[in-house]
MOPAC internal coordinates of N, CA, C and O (Angstrom, degrees):
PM7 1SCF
backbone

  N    0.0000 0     0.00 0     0.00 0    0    0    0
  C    1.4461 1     0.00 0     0.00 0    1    0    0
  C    1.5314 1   107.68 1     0.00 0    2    1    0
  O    1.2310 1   117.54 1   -49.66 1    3    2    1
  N    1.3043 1   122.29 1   130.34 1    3    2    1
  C    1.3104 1   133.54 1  -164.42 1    5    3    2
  C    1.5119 1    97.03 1   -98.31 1    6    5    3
  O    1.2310 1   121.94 1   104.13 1    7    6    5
  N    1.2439 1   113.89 1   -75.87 1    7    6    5
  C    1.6836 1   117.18 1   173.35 1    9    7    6
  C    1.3366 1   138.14 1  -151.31 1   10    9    7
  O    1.2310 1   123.20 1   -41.89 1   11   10    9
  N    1.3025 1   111.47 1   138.11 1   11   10    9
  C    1.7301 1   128.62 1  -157.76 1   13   11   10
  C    1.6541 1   107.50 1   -55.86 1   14   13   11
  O    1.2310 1   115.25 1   -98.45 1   15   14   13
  N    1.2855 1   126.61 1    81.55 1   15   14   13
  C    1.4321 1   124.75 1   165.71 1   17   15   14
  C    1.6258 1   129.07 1   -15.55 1   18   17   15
  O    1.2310 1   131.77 1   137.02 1   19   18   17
  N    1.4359 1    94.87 1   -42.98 1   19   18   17
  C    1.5326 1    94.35 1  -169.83 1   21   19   18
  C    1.7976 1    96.94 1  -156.85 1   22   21   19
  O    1.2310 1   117.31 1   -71.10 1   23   22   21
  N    1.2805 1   122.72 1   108.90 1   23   22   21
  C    1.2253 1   124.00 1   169.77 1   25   23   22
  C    1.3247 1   127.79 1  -113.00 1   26   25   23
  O    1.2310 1   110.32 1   -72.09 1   27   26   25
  N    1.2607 1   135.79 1   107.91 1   27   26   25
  C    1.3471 1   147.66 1  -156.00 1   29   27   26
  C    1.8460 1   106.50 1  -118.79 1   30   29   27
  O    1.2310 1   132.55 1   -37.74 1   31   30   29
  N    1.4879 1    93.36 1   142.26 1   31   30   29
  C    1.4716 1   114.59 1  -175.96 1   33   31   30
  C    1.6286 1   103.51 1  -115.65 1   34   33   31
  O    1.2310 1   124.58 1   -82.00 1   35   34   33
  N    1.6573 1   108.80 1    98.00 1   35   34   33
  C    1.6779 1   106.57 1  -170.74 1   37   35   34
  C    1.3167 1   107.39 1  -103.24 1   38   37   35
  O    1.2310 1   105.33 1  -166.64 1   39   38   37
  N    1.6712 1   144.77 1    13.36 1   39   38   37
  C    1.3886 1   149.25 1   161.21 1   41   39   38
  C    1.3901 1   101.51 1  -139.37 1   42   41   39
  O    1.2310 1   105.49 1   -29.64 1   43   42   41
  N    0.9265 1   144.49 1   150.36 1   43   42   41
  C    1.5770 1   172.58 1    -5.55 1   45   43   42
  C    1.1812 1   102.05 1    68.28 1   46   45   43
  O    1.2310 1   124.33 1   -81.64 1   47   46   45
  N    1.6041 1   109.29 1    98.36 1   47   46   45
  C    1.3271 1   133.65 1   167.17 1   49   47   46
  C    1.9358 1   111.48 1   -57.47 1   50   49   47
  O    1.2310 1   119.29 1   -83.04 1   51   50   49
  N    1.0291 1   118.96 1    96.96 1   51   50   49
  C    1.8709 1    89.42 1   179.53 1   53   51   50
  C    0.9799 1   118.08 1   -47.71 1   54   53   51
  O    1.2310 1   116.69 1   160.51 1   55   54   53
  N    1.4059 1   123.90 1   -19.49 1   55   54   53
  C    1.6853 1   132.00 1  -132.72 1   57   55   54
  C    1.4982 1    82.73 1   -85.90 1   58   57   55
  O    1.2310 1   109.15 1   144.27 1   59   58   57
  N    1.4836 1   137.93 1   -35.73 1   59   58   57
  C    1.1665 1   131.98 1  -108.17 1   61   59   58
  C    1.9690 1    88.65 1  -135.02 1   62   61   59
  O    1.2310 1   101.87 1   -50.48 1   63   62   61
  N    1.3419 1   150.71 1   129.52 1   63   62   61
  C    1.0855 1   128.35 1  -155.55 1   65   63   62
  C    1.9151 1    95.55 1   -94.61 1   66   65   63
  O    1.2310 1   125.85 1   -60.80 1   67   66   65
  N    1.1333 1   106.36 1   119.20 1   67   66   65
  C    1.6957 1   104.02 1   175.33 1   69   67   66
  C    1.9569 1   127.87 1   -26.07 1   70   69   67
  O    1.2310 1   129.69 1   163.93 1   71   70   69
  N    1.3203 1    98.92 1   -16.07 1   71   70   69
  C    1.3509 1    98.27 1  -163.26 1   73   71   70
  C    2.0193 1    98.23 1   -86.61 1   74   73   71
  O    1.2310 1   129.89 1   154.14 1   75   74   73
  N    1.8065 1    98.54 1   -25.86 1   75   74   73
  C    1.5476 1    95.05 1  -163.31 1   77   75   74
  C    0.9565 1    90.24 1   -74.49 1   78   77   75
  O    1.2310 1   109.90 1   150.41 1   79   78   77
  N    1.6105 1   136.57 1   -29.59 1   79   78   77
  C    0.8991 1   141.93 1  -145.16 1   81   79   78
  C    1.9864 1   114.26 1   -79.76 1   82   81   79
  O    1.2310 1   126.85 1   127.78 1   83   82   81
  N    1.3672 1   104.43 1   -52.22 1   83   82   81
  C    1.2837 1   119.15 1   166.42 1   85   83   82
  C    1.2195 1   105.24 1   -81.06 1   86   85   83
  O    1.2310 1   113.20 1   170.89 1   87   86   85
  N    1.4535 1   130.46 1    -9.11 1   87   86   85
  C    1.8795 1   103.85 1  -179.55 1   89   87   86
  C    2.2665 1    97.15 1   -83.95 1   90   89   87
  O    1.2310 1   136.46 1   153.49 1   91   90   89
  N    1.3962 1    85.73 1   -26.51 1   91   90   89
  C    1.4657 1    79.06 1  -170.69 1   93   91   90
  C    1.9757 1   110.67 1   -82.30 1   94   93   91
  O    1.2310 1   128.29 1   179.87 1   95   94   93
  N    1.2816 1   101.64 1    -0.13 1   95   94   93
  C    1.1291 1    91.60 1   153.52 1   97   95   94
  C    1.5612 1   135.20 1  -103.06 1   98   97   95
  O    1.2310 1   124.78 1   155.88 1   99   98   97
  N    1.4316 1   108.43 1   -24.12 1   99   98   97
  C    1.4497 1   125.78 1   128.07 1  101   99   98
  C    1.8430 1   128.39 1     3.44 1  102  101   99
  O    1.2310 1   132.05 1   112.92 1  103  102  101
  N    2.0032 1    94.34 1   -67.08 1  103  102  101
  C    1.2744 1   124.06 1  -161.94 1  105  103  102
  C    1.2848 1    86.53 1   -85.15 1  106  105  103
  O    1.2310 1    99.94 1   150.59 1  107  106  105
  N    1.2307 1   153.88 1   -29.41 1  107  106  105
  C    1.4465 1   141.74 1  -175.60 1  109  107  106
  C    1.1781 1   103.02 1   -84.62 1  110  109  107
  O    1.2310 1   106.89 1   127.30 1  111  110  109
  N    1.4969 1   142.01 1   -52.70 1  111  110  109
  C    1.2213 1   137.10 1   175.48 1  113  111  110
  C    1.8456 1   130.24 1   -44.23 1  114  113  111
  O    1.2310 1   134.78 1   128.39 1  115  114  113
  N    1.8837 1    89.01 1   -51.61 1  115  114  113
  C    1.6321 1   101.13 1   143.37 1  117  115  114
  C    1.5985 1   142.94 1   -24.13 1  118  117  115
  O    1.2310 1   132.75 1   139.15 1  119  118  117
  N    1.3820 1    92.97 1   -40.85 1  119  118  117
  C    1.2804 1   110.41 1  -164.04 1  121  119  118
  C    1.9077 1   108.46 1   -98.36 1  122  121  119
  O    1.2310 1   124.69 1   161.80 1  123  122  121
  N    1.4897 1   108.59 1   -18.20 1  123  122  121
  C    1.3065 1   130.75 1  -175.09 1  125  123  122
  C    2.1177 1   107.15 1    77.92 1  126  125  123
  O    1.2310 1   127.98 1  -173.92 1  127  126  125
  N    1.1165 1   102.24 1     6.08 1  127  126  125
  C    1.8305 1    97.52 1   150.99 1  129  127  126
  C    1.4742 1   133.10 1   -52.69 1  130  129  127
  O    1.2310 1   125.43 1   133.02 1  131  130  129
  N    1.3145 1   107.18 1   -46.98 1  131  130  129
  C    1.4268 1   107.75 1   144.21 1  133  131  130
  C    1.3292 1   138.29 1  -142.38 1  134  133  131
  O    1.2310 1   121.07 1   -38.82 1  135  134  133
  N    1.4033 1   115.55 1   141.18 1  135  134  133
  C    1.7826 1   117.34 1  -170.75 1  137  135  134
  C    2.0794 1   108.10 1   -58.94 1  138  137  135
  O    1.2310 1   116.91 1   132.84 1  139  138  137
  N    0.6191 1   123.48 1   -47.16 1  139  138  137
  C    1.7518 1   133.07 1   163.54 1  141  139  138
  C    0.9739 1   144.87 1  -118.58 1  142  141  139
  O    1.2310 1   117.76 1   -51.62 1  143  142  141
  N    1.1066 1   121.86 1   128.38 1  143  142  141
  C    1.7068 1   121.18 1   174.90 1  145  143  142
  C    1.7381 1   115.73 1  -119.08 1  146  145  143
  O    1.2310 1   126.20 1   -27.08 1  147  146  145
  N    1.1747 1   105.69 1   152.92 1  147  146  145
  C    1.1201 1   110.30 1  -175.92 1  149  147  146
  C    1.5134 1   135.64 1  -158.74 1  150  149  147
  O    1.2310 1   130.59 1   -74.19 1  151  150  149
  N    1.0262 1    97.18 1   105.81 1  151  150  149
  C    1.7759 1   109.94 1  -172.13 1  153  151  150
  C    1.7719 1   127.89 1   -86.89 1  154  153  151
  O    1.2310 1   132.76 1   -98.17 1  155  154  153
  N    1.6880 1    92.95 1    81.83 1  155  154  153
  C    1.8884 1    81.60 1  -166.31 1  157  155  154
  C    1.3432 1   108.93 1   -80.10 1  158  157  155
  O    1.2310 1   118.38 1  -166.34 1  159  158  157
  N    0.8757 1   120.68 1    13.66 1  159  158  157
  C    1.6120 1   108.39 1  -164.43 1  161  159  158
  C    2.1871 1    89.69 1   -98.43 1  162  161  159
  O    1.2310 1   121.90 1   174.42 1  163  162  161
  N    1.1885 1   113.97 1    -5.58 1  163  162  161
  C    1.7279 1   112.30 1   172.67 1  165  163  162
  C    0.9950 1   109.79 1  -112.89 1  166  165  163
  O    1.2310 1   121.55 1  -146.65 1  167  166  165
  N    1.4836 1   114.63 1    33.35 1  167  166  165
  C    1.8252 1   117.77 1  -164.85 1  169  167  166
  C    1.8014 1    91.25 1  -118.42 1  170  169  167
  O    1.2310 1   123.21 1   147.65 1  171  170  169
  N    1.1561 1   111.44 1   -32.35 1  171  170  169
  C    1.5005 1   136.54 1   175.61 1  173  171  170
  C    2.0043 1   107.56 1    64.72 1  174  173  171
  O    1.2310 1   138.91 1  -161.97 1  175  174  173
  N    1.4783 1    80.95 1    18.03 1  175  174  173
  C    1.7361 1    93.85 1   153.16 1  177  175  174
  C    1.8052 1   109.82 1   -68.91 1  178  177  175
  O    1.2310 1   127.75 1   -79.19 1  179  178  177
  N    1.5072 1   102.69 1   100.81 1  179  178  177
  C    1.4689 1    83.09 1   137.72 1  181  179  178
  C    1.1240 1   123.36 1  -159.46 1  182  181  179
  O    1.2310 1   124.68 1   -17.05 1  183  182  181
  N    1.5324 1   108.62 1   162.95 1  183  182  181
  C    1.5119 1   117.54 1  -171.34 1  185  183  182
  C    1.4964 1   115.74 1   -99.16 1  186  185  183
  O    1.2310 1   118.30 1   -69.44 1  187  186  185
  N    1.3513 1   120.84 1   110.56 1  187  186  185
  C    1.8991 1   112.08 1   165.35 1  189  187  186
  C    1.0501 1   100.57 1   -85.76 1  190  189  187
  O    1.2310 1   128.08 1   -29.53 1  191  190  189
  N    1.4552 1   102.05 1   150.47 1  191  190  189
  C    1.4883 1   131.03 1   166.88 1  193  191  190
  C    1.3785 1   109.19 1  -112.45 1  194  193  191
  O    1.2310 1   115.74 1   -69.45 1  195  194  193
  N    1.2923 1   125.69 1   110.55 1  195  194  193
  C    1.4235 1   159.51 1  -172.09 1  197  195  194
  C    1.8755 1    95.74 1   -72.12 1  198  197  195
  O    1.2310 1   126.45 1   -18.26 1  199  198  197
  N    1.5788 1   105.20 1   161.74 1  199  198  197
  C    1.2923 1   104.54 1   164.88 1  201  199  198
  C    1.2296 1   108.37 1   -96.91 1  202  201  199
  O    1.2310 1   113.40 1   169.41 1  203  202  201
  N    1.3856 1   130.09 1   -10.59 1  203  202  201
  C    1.2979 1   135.64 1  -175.09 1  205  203  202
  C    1.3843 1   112.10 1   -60.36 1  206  205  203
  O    1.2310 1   122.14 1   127.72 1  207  206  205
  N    1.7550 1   113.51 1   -52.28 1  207  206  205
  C    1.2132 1   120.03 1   178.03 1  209  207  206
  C    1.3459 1   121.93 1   -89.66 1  210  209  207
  O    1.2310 1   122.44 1  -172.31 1  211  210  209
  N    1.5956 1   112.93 1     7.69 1  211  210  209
  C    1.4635 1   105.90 1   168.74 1  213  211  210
  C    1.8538 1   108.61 1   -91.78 1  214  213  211
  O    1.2310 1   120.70 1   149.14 1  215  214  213
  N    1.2718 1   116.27 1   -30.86 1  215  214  213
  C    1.7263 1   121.78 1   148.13 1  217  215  214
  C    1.2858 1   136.22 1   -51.53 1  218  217  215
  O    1.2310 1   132.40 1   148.57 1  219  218  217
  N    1.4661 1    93.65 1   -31.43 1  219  218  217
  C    1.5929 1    94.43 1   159.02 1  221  219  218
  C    1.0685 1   106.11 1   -66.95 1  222  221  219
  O    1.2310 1   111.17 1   103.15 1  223  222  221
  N    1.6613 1   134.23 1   -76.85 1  223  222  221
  C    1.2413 1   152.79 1  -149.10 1  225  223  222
  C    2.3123 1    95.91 1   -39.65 1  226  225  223
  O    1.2310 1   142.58 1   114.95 1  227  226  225
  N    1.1664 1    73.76 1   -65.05 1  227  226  225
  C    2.0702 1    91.47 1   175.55 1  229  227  226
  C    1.1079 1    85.26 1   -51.65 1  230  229  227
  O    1.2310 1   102.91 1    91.59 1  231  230  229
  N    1.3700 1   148.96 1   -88.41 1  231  230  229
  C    1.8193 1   120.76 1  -140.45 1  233  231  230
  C    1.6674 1   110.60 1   -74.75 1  234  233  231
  O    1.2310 1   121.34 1   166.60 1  235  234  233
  N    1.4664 1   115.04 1   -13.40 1  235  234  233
  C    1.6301 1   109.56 1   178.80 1  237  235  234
  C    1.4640 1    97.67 1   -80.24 1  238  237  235
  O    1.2310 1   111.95 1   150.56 1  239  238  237
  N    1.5751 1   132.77 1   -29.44 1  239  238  237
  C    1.1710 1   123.51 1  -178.49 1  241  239  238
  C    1.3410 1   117.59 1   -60.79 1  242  241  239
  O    1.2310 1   131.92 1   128.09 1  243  242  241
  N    1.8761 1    94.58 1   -51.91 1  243  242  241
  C    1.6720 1    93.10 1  -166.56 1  245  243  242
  C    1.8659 1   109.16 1   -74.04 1  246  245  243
  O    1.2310 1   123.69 1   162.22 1  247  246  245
  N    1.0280 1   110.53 1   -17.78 1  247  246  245
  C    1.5581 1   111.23 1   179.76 1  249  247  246
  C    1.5896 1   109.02 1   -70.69 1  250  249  247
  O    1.2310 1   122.57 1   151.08 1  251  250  249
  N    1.3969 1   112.69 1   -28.92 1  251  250  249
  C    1.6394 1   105.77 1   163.92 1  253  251  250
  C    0.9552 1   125.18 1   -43.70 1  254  253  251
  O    1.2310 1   127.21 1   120.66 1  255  254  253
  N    1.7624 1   103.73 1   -59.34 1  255  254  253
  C    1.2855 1   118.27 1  -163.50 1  257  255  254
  C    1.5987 1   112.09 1   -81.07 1  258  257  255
  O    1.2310 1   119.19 1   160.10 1  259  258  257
  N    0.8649 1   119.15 1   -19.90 1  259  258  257
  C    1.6025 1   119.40 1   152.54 1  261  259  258
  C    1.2235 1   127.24 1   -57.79 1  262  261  259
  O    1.2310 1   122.24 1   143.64 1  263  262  261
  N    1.4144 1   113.31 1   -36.36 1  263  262  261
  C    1.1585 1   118.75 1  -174.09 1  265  263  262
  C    1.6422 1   107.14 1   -91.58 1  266  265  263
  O    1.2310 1   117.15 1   130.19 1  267  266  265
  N    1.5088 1   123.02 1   -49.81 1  267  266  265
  C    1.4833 1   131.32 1  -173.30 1  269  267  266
  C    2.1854 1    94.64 1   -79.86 1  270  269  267
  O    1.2310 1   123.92 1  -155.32 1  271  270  269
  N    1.1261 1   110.08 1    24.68 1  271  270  269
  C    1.5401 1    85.74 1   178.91 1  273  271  270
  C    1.3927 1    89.61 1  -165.87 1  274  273  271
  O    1.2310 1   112.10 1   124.44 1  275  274  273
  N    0.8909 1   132.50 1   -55.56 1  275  274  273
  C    1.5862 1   130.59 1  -155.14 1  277  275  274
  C    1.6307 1   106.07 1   -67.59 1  278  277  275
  O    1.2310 1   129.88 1   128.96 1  279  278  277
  N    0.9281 1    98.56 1   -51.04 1  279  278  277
  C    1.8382 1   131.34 1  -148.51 1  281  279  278
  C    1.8554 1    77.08 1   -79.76 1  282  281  279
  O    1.2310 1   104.13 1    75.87 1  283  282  281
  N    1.2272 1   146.87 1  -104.13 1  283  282  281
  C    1.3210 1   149.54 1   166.85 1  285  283  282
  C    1.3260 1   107.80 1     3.94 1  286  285  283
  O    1.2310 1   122.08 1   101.78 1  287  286  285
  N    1.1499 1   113.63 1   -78.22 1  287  286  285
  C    1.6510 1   127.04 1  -177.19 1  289  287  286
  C    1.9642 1   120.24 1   -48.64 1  290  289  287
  O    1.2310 1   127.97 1   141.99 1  291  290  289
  N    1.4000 1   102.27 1   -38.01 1  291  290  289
  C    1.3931 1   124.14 1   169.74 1  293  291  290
  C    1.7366 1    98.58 1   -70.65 1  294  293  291
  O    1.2310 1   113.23 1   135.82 1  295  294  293
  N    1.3230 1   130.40 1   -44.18 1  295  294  293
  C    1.1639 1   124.54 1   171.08 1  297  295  294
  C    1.2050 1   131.69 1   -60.52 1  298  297  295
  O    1.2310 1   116.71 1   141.26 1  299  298  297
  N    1.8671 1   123.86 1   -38.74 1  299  298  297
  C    1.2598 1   137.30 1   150.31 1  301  299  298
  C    1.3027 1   126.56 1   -64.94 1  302  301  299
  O    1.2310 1   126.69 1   176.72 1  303  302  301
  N    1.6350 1   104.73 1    -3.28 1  303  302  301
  C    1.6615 1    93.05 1   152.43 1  305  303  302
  C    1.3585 1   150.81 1  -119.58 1  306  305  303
  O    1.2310 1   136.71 1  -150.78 1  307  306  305
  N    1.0799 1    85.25 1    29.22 1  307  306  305
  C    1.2686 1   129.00 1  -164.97 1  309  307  306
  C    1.8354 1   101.64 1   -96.14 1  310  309  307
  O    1.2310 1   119.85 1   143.28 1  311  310  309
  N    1.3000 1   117.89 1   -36.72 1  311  310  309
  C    1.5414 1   145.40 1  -154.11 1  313  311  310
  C    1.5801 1    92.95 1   -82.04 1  314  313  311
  O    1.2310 1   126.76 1   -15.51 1  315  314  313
  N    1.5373 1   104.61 1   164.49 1  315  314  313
  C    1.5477 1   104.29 1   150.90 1  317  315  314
  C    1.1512 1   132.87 1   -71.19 1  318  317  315
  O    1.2310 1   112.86 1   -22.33 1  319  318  317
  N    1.4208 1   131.10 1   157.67 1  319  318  317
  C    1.8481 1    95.27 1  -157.32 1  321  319  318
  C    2.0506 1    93.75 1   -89.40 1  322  321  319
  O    1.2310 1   109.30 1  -175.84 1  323  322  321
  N    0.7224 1   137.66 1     4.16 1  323  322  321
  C    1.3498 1   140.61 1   139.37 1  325  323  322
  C    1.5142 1   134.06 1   -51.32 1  326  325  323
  O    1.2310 1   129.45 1   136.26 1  327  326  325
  N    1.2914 1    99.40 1   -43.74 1  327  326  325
  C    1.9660 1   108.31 1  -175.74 1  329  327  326
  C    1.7614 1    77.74 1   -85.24 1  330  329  327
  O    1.2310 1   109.54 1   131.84 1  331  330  329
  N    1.4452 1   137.22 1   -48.16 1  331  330  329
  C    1.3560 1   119.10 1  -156.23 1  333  331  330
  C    2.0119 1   107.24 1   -56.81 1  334  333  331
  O    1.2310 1   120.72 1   137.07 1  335  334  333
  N    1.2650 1   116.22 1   -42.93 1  335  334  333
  C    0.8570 1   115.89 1   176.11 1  337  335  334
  C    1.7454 1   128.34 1   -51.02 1  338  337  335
  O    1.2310 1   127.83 1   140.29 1  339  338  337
  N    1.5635 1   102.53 1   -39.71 1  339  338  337
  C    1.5641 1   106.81 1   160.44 1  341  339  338
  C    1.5914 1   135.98 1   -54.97 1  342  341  339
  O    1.2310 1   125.88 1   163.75 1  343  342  341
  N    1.4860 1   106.30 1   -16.25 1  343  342  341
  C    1.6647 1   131.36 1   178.98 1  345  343  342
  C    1.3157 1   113.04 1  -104.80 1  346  345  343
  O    1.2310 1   122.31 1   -54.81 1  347  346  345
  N    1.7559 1   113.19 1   125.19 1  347  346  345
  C    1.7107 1   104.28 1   171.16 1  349  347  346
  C    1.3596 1    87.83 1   -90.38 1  350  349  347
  O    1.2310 1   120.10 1   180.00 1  351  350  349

């Protein structure tokens, strides 16, 4: 491996003072070891993920797929298996 595309720092050691911490990732980029680094956790972006919207996410999925697959397919079998082939 020649060099790290994308290197990310996802905990913050306290132990450790932030500056050695990002200069030495800094010092690798410097050096062309790696093209990016990236520290989100000092960006003070952050996103929660709720259980609310992971249940949502599951019933909009599975209602697709009921709808974009089930529901169609239940219709073509219903068909002659000749006319089904004439219908997407």
């Amino acid at each position: 491996m020649e060099v790290i595309d994308i290197y990310g720092l996802h905990r913050v050691d306290p132990k450790v003072p932030i500056e050695d911490t990002v200069g030495a990732m800094k010092k690798l980029v410097d050096q062309g070891k790696v093209l990016i680094s990236l520290v989100p956790e000092l960006s003070g972006i952050h996103i929660p993920v709720s259980w609310v919207s992971v249940v949502l996410a599951f019933l909009v999925s599975c209602s697709t797929g009921v709808l974009f697959g089930y529901l169609p397919a239940n219709r073509a079998a219903r068909l002659h298996p000749t006319e089904s082939l004439r219908y997407e």
